[in-house]
TIRO-2110 file (N, C-alpha, C; in Angstrom, 1 decimal):
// TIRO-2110
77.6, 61.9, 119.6, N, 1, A
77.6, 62.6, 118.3, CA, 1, A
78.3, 61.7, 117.3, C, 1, A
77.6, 62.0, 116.0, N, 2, A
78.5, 60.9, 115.2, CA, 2, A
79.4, 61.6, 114.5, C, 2, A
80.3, 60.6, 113.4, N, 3, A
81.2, 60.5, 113.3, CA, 3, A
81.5, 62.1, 111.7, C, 3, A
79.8, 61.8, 111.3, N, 4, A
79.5, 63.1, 110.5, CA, 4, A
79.3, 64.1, 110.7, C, 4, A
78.5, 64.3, 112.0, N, 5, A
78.6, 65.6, 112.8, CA, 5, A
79.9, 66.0, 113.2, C, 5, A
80.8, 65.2, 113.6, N, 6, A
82.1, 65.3, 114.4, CA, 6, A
82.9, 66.0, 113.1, C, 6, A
82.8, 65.4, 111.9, N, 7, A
83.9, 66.3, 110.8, CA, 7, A
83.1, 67.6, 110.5, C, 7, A
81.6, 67.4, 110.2, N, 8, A
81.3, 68.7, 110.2, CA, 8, A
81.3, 69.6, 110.7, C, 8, A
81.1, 69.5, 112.2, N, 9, A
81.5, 70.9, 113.5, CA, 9, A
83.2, 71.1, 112.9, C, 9, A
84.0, 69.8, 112.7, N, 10, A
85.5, 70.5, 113.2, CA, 10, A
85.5, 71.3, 111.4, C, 10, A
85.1, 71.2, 110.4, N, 11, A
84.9, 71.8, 109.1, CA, 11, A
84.6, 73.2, 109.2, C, 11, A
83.6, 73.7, 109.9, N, 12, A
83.1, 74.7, 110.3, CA, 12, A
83.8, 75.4, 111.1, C, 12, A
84.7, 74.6, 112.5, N, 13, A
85.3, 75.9, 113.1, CA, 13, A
86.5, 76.1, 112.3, C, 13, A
87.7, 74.8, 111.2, N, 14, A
88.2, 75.7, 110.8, CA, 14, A
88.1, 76.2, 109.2, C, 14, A
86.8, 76.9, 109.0, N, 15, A
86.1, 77.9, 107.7, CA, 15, A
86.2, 79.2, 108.4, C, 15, A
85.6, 79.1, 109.8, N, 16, A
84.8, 80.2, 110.6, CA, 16, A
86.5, 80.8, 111.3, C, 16, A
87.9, 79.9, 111.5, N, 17, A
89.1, 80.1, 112.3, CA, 17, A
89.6, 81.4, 110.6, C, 17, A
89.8, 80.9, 109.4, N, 18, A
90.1, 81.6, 108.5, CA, 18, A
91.8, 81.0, 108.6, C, 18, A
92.0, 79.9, 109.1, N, 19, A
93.1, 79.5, 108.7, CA, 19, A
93.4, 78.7, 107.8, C, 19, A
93.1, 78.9, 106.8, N, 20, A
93.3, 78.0, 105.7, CA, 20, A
94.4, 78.1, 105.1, C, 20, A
95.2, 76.9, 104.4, N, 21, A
94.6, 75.6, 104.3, CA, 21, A
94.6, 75.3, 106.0, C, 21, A
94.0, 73.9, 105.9, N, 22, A
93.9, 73.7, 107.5, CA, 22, A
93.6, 72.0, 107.9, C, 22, A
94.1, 71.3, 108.9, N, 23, A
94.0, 69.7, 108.6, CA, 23, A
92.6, 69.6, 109.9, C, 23, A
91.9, 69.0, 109.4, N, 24, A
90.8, 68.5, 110.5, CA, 24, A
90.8, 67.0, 110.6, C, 24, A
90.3, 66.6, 112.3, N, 25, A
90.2, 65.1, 112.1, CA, 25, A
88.9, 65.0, 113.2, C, 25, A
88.4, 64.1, 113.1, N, 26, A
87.5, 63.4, 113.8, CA, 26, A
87.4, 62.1, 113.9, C, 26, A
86.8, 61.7, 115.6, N, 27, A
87.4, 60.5, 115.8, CA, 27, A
85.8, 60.1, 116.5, C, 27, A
85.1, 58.9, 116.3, N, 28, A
84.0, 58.5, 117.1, CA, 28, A
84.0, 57.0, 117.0, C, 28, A
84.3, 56.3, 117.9, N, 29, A
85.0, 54.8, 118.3, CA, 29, A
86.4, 54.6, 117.9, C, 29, A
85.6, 53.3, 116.9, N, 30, A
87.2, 53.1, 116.3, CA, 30, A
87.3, 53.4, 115.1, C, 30, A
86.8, 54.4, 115.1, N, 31, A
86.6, 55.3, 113.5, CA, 31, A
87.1, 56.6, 113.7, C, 31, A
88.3, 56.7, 112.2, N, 32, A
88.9, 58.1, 112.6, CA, 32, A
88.6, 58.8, 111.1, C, 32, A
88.6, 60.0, 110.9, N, 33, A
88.1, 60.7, 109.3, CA, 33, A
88.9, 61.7, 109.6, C, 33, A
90.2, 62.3, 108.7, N, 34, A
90.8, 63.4, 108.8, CA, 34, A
91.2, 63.7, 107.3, C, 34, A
91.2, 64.9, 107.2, N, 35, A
91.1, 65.8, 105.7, CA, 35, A
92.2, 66.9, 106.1, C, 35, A
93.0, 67.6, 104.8, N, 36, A
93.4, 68.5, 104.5, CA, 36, A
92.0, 69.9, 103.7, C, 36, A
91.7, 70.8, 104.6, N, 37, A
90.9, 71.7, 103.5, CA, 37, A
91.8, 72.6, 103.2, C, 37, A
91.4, 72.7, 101.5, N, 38, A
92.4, 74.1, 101.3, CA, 38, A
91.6, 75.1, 101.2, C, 38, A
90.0, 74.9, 101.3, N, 39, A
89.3, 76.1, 100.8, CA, 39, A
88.0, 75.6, 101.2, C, 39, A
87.3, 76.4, 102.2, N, 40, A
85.8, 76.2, 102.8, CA, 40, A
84.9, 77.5, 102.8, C, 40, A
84.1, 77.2, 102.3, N, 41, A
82.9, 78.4, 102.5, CA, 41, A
81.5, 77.7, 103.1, C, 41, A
80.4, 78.4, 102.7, N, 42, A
79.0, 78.4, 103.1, CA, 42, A
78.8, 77.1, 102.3, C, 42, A
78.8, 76.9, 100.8, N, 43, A
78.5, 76.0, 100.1, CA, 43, A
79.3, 74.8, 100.0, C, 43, A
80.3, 74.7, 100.1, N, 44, A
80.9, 73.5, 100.6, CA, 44, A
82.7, 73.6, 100.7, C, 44, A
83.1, 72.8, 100.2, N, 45, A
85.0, 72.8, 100.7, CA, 45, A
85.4, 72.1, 99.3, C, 45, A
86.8, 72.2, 99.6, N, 46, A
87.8, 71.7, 98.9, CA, 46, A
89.0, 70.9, 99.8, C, 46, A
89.2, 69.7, 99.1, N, 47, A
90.5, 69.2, 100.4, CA, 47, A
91.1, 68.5, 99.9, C, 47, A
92.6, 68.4, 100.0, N, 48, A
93.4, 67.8, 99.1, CA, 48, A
93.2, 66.1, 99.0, C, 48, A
92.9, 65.4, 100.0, N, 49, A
93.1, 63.9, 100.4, CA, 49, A
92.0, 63.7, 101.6, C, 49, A
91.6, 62.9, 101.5, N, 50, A
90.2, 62.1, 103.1, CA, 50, A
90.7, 61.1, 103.5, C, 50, A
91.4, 61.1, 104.5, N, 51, A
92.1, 59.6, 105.2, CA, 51, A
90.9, 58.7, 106.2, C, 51, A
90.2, 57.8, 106.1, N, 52, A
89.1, 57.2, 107.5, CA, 52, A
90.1, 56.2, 107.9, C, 52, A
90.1, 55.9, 108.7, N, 53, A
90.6, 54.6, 109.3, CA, 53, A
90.0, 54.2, 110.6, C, 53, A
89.9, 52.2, 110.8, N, 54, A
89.2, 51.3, 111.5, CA, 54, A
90.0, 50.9, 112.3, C, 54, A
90.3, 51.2, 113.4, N, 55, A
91.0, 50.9, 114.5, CA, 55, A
90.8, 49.4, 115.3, C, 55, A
89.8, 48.8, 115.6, N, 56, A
89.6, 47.8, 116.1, CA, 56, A
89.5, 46.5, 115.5, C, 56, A
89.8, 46.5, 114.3, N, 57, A
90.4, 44.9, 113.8, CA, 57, A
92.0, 45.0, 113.4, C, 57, A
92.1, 43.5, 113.3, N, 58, A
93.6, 43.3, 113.0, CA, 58, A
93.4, 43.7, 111.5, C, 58, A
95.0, 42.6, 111.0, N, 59, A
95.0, 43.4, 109.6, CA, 59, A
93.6, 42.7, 108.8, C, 59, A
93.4, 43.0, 107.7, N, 60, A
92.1, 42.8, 106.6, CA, 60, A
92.6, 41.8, 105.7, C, 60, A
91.4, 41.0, 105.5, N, 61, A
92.2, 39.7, 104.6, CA, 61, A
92.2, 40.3, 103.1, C, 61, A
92.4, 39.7, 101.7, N, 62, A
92.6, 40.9, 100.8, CA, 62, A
90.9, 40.0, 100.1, C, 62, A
90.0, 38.7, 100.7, N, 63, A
88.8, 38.9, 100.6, CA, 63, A
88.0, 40.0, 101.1, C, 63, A
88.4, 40.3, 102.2, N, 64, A
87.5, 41.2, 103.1, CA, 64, A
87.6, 42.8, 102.9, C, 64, A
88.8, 43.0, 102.2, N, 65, A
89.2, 44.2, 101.4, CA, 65, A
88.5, 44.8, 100.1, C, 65, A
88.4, 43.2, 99.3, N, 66, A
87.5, 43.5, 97.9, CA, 66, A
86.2, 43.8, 98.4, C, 66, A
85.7, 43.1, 99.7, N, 67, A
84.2, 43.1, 99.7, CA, 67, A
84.1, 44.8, 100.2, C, 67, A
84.8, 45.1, 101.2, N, 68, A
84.7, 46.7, 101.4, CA, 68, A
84.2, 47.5, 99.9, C, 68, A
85.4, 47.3, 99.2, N, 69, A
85.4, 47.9, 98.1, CA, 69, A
84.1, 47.6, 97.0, C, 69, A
83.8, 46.3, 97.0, N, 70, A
82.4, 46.3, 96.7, CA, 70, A
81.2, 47.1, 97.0, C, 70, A
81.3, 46.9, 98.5, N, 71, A
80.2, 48.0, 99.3, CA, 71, A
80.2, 49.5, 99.2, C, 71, A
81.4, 50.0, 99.3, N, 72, A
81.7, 51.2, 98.3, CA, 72, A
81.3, 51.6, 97.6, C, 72, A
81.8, 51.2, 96.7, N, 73, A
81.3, 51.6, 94.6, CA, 73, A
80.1, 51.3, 94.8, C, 73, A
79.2, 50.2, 95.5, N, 74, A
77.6, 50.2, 95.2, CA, 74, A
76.7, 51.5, 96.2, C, 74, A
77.3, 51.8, 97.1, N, 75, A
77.0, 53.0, 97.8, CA, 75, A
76.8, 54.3, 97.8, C, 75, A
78.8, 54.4, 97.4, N, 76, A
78.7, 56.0, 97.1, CA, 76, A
78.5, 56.3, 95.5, C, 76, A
76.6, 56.3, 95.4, N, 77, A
76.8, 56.6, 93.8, CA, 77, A
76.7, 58.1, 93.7, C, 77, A
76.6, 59.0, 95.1, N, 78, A
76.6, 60.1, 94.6, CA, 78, A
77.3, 61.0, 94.5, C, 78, A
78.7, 60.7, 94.2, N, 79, A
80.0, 61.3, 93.7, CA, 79, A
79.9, 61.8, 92.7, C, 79, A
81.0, 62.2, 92.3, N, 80, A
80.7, 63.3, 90.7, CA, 80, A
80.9, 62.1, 89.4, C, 80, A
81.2, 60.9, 89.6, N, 81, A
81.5, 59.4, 88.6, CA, 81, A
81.0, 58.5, 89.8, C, 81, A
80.5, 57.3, 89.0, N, 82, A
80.3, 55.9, 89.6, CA, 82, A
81.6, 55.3, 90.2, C, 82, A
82.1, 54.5, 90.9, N, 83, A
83.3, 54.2, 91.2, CA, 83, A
83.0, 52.2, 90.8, C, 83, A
84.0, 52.1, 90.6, N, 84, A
84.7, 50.8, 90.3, CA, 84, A
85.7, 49.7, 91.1, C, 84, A
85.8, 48.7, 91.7, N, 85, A
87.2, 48.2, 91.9, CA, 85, A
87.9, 47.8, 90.8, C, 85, A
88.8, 48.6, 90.9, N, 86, A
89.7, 48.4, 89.4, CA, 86, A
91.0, 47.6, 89.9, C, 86, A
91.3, 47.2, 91.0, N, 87, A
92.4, 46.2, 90.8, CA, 87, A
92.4, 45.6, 92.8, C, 87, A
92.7, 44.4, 92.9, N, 88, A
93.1, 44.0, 94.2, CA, 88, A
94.2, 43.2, 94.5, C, 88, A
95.4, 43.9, 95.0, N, 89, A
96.3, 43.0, 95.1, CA, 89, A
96.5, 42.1, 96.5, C, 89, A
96.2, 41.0, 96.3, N, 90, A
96.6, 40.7, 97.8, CA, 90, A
97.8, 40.0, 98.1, C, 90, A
99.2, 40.4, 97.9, N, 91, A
100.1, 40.5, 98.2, CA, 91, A
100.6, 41.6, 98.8, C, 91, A
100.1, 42.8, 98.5, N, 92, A
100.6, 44.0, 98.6, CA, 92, A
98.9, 44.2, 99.8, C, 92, A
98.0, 43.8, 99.7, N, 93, A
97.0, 43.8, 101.0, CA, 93, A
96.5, 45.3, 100.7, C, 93, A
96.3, 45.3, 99.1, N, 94, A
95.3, 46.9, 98.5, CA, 94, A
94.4, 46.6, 97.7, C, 94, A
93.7, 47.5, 97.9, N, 95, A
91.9, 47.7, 97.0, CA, 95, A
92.3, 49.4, 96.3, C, 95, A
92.1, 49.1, 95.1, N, 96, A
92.0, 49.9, 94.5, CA, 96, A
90.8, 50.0, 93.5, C, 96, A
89.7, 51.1, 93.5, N, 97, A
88.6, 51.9, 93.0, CA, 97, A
89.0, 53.5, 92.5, C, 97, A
88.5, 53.1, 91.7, N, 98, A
88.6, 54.3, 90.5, CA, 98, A
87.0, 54.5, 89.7, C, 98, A
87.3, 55.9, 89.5, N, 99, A
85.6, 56.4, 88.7, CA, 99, A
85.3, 55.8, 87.4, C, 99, A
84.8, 55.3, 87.1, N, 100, A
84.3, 54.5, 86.0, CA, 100, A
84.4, 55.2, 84.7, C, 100, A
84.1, 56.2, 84.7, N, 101, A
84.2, 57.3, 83.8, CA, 101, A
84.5, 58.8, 84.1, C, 101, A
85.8, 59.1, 84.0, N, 102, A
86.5, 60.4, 84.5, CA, 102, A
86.1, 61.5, 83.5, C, 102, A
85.7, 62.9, 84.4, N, 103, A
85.5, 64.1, 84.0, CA, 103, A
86.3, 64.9, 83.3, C, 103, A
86.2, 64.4, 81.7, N, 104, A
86.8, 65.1, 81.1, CA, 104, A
87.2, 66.9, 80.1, C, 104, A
87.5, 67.7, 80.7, N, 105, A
87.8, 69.1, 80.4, CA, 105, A
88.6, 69.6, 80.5, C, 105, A
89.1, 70.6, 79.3, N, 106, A
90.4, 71.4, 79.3, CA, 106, A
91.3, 70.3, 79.3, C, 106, A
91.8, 69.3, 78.3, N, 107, A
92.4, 68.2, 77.8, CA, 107, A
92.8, 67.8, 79.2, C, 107, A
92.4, 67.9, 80.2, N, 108, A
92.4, 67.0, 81.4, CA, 108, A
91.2, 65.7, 81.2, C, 108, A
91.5, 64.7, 81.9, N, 109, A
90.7, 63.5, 82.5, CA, 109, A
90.8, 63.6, 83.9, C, 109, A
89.5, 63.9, 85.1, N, 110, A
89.5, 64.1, 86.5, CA, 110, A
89.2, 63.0, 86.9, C, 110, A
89.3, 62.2, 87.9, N, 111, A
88.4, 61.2, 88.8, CA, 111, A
88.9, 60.8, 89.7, C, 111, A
87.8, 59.9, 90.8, N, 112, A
88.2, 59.6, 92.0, CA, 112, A
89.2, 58.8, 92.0, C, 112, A
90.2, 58.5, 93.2, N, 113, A
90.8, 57.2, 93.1, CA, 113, A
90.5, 56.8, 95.0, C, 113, A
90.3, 55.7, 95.1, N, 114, A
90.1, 55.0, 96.7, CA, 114, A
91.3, 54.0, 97.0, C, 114, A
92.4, 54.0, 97.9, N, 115, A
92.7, 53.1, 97.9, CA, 115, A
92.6, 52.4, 99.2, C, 115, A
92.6, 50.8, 99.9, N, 116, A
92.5, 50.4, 101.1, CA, 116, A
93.4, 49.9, 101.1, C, 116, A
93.4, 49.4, 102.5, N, 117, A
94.6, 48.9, 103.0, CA, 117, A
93.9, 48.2, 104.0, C, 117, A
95.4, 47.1, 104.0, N, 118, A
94.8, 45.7, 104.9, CA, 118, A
95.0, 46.3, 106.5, C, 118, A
95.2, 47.3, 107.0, N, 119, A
95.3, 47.7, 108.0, CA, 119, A
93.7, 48.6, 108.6, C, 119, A
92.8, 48.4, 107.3, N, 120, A
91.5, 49.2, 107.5, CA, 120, A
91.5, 50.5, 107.3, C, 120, A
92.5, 50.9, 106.6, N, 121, A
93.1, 53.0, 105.8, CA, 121, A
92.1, 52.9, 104.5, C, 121, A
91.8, 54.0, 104.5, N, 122, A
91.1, 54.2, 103.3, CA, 122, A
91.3, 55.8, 103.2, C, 122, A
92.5, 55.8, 101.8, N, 123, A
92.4, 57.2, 101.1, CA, 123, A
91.7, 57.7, 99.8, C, 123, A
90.7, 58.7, 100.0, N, 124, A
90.1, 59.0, 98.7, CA, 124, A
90.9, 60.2, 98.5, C, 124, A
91.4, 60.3, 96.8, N, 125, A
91.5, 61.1, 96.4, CA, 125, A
91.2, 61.4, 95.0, C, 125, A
91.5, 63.0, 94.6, N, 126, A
91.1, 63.2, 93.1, CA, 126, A
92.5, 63.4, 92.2, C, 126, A
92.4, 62.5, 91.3, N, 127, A
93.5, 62.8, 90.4, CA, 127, A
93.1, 63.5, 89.0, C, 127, A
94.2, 64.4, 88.4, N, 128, A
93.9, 64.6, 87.2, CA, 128, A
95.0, 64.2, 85.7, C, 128, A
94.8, 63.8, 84.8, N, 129, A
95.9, 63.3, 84.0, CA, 129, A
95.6, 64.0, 82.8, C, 129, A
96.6, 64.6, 82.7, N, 130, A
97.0, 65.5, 81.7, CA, 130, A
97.1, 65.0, 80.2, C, 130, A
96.4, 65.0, 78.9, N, 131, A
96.3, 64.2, 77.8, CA, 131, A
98.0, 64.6, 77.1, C, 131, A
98.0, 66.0, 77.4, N, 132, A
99.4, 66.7, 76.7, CA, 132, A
100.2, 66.2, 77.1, C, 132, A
100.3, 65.8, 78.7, N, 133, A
101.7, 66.0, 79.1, CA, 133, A
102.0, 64.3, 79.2, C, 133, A
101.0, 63.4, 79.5, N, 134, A
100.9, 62.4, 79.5, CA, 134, A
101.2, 61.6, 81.2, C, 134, A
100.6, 62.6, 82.4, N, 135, A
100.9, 62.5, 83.9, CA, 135, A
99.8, 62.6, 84.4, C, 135, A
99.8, 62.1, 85.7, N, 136, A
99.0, 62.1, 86.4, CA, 136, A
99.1, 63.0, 87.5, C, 136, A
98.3, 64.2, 88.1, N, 137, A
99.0, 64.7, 90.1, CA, 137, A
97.6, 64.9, 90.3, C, 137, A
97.7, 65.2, 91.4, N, 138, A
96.6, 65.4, 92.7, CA, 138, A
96.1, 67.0, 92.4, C, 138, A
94.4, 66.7, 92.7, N, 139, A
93.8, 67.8, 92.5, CA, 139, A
92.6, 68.1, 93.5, C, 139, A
92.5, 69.0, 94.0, N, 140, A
91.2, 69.0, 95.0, CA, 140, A
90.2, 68.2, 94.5, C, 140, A
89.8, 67.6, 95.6, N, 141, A
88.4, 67.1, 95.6, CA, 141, A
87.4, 68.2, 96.2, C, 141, A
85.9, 68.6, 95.7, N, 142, A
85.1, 69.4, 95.9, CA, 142, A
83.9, 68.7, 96.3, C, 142, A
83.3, 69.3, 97.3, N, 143, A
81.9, 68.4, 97.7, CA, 143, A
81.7, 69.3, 98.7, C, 143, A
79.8, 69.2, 98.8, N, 144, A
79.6, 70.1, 99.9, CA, 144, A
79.4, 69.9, 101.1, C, 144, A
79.4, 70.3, 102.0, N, 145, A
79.7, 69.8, 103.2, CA, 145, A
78.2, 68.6, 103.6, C, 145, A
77.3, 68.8, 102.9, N, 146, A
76.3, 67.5, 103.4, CA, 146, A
76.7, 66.2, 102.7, C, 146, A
77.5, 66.5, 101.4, N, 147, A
78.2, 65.6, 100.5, CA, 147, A
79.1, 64.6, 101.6, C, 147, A
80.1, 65.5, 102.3, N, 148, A
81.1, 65.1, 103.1, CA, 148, A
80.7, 64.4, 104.5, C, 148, A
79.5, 65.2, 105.0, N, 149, A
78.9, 64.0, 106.1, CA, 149, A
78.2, 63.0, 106.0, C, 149, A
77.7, 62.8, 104.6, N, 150, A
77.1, 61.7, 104.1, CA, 150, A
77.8, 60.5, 104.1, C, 150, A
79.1, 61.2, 103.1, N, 151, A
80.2, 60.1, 103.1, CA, 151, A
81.2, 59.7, 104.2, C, 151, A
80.9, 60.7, 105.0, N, 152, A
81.3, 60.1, 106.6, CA, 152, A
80.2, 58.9, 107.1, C, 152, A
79.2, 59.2, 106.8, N, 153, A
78.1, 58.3, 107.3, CA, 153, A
78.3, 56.6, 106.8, C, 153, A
78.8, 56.9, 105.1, N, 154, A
78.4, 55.5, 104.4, CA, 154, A
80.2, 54.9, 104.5, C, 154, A
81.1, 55.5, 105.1, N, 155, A
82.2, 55.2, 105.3, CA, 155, A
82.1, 53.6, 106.3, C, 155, A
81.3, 54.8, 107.2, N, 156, A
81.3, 53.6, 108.9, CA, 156, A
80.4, 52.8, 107.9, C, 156, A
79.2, 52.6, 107.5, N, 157, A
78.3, 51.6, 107.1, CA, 157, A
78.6, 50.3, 106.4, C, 157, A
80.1, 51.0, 105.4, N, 158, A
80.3, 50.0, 104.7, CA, 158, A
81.6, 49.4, 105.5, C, 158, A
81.8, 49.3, 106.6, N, 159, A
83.2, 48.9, 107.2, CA, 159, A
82.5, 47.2, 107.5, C, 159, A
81.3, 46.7, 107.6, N, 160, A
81.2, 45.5, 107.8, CA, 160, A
81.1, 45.0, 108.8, C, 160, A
END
């Protein structure tokens, strides 16, 4: 079974458990994908953060990090924004990707943020930044569950 089936069964049993919020993980090689949902139905979920991580290399060089990140943004274009690498440090051994153009409503700005790590971590999450307050915090990310096994799929594809 793959690694998108594997999050979508464990999605399903816990929608179908009614234990919400609820953490799910799936593991197929040396590929792991684990989520917080706070909220799942028929049509799709909500989940605070998507952690994947690549278990069978050493650390990542901060070339081989940008190029992930390249593979990425040219991939998943079917997010709710195009994504970008917007910064790579290789001292600190991070890739950072952000939405090219964030969803702006109700004097919020929403968008994705990706970060990697030279250890092969990759967290997507959704931020929102407040124009009033002048901050940024964490906001569900939404997508429907073929959304989510998709990007289970192009996760492993773009690992290289």
């Amino acid at each position: 079974m793959t690694l998108s089936r594997k999050i979508a069964a464990a999605v399903d049993a816990c929608a179908a458990g009614g234990t919400l919020p609820c953490d799910v993980v799936a593991e197929e090689g040396p590929h792991r994908l684990s989520l917080r949902i706070r909220s799942a139905g028929p049509v799709g979920l909500a989940f605070e953060a998507l952690d994947f991580a690549v278990g069978d290399r050493p650390e990542w060089s901060a070339e081989a990090l940008k190029a992930w990140g390249d593979r990425l943004a040219a991939r998943l274009t079917y997010l709710m924004e195009p994504l970008v690498v917007l910064e790579a440090d290789p001292i600190a051994g991070e890739v950072e990707l952000r939405s090219q153009s964030p969803t702006a409503r109700g004097g919020h700005r929403s968008y994705y943020e990706l970060r990697l790590g030279r250890r092969g971590m990759l967290r997507l999450g959704r931020v929102a930044y407040d124009e009033g307050e002048r901050r940024r915090r964490p906001v569900p990310c939404q997508m429907t569950l073929e959304a989510l096994e998709r990007l289970a799929d192009d996760l492993v594809a773009t690992v290289g």
